[in-house]
N, C-alpha and C positions, 0 to 999 in steps of 0.2 A: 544511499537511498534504501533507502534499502537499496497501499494497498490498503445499514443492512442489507447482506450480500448480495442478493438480488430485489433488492428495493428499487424503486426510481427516486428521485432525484426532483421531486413536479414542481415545474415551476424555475427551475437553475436550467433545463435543458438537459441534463447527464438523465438521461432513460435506459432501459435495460435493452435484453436481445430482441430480437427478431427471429424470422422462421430458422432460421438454416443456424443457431444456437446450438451448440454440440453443449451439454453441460455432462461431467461425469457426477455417478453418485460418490457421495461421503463413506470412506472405508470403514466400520465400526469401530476399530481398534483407535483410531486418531480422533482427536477433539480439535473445534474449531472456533477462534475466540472470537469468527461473527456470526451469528446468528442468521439459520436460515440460510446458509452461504455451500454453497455447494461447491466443489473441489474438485482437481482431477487426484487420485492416488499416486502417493510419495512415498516411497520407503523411507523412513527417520534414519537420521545416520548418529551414531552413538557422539553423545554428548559430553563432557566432563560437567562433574558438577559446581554449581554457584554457592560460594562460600558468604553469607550476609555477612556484613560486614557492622550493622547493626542488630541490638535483638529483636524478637518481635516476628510477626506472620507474615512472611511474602503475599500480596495479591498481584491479583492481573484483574484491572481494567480496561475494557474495551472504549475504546475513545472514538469521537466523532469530530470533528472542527472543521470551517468555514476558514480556508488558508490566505484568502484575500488580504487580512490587515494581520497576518504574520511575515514574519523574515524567516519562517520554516519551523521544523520542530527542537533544531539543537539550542541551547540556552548561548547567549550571544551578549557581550557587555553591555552595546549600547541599542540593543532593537529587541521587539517584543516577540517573542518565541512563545510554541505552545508549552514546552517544557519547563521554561521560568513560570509561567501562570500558575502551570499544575501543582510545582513545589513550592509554588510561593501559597495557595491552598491549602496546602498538605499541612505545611507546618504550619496554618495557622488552624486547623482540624486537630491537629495531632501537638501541638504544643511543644514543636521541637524542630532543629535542621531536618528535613527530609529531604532524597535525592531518587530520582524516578528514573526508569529506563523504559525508550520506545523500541518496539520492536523495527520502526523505518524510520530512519534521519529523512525526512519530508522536505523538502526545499521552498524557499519563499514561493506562496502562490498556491504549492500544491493543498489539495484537500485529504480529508482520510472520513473514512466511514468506517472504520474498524482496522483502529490503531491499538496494539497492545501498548499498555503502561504497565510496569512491573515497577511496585514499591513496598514495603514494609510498615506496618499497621503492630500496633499491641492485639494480643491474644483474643481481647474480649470481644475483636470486630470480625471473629472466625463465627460465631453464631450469629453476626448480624450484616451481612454483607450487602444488603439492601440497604441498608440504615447508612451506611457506608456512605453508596451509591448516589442516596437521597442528600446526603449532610454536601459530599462532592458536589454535587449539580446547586445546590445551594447558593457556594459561593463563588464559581467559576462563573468565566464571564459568558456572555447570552451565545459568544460563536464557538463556545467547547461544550460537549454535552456527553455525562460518563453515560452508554447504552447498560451496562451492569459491570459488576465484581464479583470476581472469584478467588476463594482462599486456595494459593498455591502448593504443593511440593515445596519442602528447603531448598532442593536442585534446579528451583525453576530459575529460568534468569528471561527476561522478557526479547533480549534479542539471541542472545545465542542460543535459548531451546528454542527456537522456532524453525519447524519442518517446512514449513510451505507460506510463500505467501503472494496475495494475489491482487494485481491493480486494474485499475481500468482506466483509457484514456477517452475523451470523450470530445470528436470534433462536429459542428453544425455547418452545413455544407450547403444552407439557403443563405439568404439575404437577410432574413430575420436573424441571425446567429450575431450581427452587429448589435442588438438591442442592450441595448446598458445592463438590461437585466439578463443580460446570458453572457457578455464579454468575460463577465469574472470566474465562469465554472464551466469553460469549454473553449477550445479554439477555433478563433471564429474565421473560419476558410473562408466561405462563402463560395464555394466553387464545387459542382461535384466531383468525384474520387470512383474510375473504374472499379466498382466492386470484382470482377473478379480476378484482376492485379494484383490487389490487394492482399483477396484469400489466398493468394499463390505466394506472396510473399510472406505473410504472415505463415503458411505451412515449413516455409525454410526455415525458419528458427526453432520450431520444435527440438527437442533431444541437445545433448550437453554439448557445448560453445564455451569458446575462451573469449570471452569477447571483450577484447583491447581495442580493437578495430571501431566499440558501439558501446565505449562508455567515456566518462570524462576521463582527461590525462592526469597524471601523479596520485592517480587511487590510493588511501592509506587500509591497502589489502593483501593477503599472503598470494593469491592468484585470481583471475581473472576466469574460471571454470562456474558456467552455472547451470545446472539441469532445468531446462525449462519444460512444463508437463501441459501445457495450455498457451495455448497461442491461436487467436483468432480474429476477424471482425466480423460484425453484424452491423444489420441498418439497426438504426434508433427506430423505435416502434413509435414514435411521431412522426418521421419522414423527414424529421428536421436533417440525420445527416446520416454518422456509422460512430461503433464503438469498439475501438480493441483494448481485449481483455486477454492476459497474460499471468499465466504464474511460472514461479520456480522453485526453487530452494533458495536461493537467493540472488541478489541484487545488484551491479554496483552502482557508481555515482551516474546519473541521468543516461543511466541505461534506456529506460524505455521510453523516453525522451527523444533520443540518438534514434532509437528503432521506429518510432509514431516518423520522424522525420525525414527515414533515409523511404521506408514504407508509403510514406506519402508523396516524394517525388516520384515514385515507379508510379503510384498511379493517377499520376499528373503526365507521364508522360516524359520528365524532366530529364529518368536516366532508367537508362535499361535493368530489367529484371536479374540479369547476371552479375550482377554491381552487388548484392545483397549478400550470395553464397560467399563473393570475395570478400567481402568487409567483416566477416562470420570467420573469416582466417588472418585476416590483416594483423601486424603486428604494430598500430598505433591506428588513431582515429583521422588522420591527416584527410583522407580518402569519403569520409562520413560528410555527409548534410547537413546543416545545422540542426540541434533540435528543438523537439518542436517546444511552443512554450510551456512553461509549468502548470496556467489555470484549467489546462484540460484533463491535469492527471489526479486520480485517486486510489490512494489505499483501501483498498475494500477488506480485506479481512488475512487475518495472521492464523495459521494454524501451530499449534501443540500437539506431543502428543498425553492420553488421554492418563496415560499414570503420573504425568504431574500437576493434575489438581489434586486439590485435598483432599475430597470426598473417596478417590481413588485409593487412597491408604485407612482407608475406615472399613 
């Protein structure tokens, strides 16, 4: 799994915060690849650089997609992925094999508002990156939508420079949350959620976690350590339910998934709020909740930091 930024959602049900919304501001040294998106501060941790392995200009696209009628973002033999679309675009744009990298491996169902795409482009599309933009949204299909393009750093690599990135989950906690038209882009509880169980459990995951205990099992990852800088809910500013919104540095496989679901039996009542700090130490997920399902998660936005765009070496 790795996540516009505070946009709503009108009309799918995903709405933003409410009163009790802690947002931090954007540190100026760091760049943010969603728009409008506001972060808590992350110190960058030193990167190695990405070697292209084709010639040509790295970009970064910010991508949007409707995850309903995907199998996720990874490219998949037999099911339609947002990353088979993209390069099956590119190279009919670019007249040649192209190969893209997202900044989150998004799971079947999931959404993104502000998905990094890192690809490789010829030279001549660094003065025209809108033109880019425009040719992209052209041919993609009506549920992927590029928000803009930006000509990279050579160093850039769209998953591995990425400092921060931040999701939001989003459940409906009336009876209207069953409606066809909200099933696909939120978990439809239907049931209220102690708000402030919630906030209390949602505070325990703050600061750096090994979290074995609150991710899938056989992760293809060096360790299970992630700094998380943001961790909260709020009610949906419709009344319809509540939203938690989380970032890190990074992610692993249905982490926040694992966490909307162990989060949600505490405030059902289901298992006790000390259940969480131990699962935050566990050394496998045996002890975890199911999680919860995919259609209520979103990628909202990937941070960079700000010397590896282009403009930055000019």
């Amino acid at each position: 799994m790795g996540e516009s930024g505070d946009r709503l959602l009108d009309g799918r049900g995903c709405v933003g915060h409410g009163a009790f919304s802690r947002w931090r501001k954007l540190v100026p040294e760091v760049g943010l690849c969603q728009m409008a998106q506001r972060v808590a501060p992350l110190k960058a941790r030193a990167r190695r650089r990405y070697l292209w392995l084709v010639s040509g200009r790295p970009f970064l696209a910010v991508v949007q997609y409707d995850g309903a009628r995907f199998a996720g973002w990874q490219r998949q033999p037999s099911a339609r992925t947002v990353q088979a679309e993209f390069e099956t675009v590119l190279e009919q744009l670019l007249g040649q094999r192209a190969a893209v990298t997202g900044a989150g491996r998004t799971d079947a169902g999931v959404h993104a508002l502000g998905q990094g795409v890192g690809f490789t482009a010829s030279e001549r599309w660094r003065a025209d990156p809108e033109g880019l933009r425009r040719a992209l949204n052209a041919l993609l299909p009506s549920d992927v939508w590029v928000e803009r393009v930006r000509a990279m750093q050579d160093a850039f690599h769209a998953r591995n420079s990425a400092v921060a990135r931040r999701y939001r989950y989003v459940i409906g906690t009336d009876d209207a949350s069953r409606s066809p038209f909200r099933r696909p882009y939120e978990w439809s509880l239907g049931r209220e959620l102690d708000p402030g169980l919630l906030e209390r459990a949602a505070a325990v995951v703050g600061g750096e976690h090994a979290f074995h205990g609150l991710a899938a099992a056989g992760a293809a990852t060096a360790h299970y350590r992630c700094r998380v800088a943001l961790s909260e809910w709020a009610p949906r500013t419709d009344g319809a339910g509540v939203v938690y919104t989380i970032e890190a540095d990074r992610f692993l496989h249905r982490m926040v998934r694992f966490l909307v679901g162990v989060m949600v039996d505490i405030a059902l009542g289901r298992r006790p709020p000390a259940d969480l700090p131990r699962l935050l130490v566990a050394p496998d997920n045996q002890a975890a909740s199911p999680p919860a399902p995919p259609q209520g998660l979103y990628l909202v936005a990937v941070r960079y930091p700000a010397e590896l765009y282009a403009e930055a070496g000019q």
